[in-house]
C-alpha positions as CSV (number, residue, x, y, z in Angstrom):
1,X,-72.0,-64.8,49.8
2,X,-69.2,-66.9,50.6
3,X,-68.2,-69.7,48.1
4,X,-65.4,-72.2,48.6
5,X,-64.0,-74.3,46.2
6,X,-62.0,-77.4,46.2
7,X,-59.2,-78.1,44.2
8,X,-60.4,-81.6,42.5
9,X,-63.7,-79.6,42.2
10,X,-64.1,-78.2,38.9
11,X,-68.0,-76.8,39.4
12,X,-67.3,-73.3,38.0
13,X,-66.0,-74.6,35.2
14,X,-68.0,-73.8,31.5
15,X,-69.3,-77.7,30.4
16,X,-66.6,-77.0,27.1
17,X,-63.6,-76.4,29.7
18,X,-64.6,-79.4,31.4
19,X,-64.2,-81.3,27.8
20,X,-61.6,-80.3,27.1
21,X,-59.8,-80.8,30.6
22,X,-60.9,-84.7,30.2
23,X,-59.3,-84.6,26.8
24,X,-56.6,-83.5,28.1
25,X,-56.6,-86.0,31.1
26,X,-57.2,-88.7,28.1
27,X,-54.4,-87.6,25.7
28,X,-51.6,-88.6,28.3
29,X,-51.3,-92.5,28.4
30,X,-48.0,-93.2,30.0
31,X,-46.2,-90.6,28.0
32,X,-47.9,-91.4,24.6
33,X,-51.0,-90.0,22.9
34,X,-53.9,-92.7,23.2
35,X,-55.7,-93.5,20.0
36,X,-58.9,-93.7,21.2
37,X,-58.4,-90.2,23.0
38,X,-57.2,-88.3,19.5
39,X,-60.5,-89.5,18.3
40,X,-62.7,-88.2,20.8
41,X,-60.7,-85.0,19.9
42,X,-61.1,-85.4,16.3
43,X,-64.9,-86.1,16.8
44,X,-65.3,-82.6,18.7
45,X,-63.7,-80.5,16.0
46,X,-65.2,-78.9,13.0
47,X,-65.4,-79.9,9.8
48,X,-62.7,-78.0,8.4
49,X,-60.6,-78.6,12.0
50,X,-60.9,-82.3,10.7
51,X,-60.0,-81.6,6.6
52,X,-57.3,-79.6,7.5
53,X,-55.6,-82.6,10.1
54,X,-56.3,-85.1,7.4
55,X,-54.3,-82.8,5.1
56,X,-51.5,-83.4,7.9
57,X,-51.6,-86.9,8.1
58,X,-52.0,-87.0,4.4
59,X,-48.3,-85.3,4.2
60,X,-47.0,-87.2,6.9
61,X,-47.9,-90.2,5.0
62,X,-47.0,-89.3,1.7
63,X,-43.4,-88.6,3.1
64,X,-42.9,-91.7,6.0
65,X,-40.0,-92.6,3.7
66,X,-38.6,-89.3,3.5
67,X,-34.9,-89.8,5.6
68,X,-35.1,-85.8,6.4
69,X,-38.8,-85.4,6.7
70,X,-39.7,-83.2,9.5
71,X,-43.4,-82.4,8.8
72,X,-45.4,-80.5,6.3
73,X,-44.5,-76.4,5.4
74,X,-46.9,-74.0,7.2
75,X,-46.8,-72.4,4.1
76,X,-47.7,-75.0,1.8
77,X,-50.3,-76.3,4.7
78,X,-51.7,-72.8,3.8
79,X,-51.6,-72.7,0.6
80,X,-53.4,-76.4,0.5
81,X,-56.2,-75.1,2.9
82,X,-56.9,-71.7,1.2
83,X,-57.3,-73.5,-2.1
84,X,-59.6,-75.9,-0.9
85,X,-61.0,-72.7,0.9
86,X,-61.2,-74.6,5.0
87,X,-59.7,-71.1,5.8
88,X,-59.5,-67.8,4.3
89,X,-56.2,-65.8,5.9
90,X,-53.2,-67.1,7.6
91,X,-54.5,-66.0,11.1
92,X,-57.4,-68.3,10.3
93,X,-55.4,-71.2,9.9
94,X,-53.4,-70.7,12.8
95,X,-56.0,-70.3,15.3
96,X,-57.7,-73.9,13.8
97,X,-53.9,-75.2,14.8
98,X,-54.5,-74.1,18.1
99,X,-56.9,-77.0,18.8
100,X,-54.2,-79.6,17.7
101,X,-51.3,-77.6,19.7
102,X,-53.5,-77.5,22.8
103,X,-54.3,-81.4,22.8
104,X,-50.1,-81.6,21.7
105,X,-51.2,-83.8,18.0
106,X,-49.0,-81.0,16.5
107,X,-45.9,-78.8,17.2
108,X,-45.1,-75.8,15.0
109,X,-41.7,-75.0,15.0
110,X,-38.6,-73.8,12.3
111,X,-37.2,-76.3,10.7
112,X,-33.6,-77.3,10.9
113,X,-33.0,-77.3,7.0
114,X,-34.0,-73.9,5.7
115,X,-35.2,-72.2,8.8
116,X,-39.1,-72.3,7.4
117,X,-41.9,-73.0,10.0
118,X,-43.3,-76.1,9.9
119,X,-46.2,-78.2,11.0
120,X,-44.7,-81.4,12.9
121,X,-47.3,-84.3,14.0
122,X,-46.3,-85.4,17.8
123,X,-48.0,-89.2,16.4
124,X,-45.4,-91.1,14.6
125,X,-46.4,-94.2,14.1
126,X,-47.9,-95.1,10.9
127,X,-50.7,-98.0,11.8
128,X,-52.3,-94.7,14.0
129,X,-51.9,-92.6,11.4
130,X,-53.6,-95.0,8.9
131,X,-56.4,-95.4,11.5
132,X,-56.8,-91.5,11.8
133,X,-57.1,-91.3,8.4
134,X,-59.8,-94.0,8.1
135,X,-61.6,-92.5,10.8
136,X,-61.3,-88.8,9.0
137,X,-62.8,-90.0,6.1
């Protein structure tokens, strides 16, 4: 059996890649993340997914004022999820990131102080950051 495919056809796609590929398509809004679309992510992730983002914010909130704040420690993220027991190894942690790196809320990267990895929110602005939060709790 022969089977052709079109490129804007996405039939053989599972129904959770097709999400996610409209997430995706929703994230970009001329250059900048969308509010409305980081909520329909938000809404589609787990319950720890969503503590451990508001944990995020939280930090990024806490430290707006911060001149050389460039987001939180992956190892203190870490140690703040394990406590509150959302995840129960490192390799937990970082594949609940995943979700947040693939839909580009967060960047990991080494931090130009002390050469630590850190966890560095892609939204800056505060107003959406006090809307996330709102909506995370």
């Amino acid at each position: 059996m022969n089977t052709i495919r079109s490129k804007t056809s996405n039939n053989f796609l599972s129904a959770k890649q097709k999400r996610r590929n409209k997430y995706r398509f929703l994230l970009v809004c001329q250059g900048q993340l969308s509010i409305s679309a980081v909520e329909h992510v938000i809404e589609s992730l787990t319950p720890n997914a969503r503590r451990i983002f508001r944990l995020l914010i939280e930090a990024f909130l806490s430290n707006v004022n911060t001149k050389d704040y460039e987001g939180m420690k992956f190892v203190e993220l870490y140690e703040q999820c394990k406590r509150s027991f959302y995840v129960n190894n490192e390799q937990n942690l970082r594949l609940q990131l995943i979700e947040f790196i693939d839909h580009r809320l967060i960047k990991l990267c080494k931090s130009t102080q002390d050469g630590l990895e850190i966890v560095k929110l892609l939204l800056a602005e505060q107003d959406i950051m006090k809307q996330l939060l709102d909506k995370l709790n």
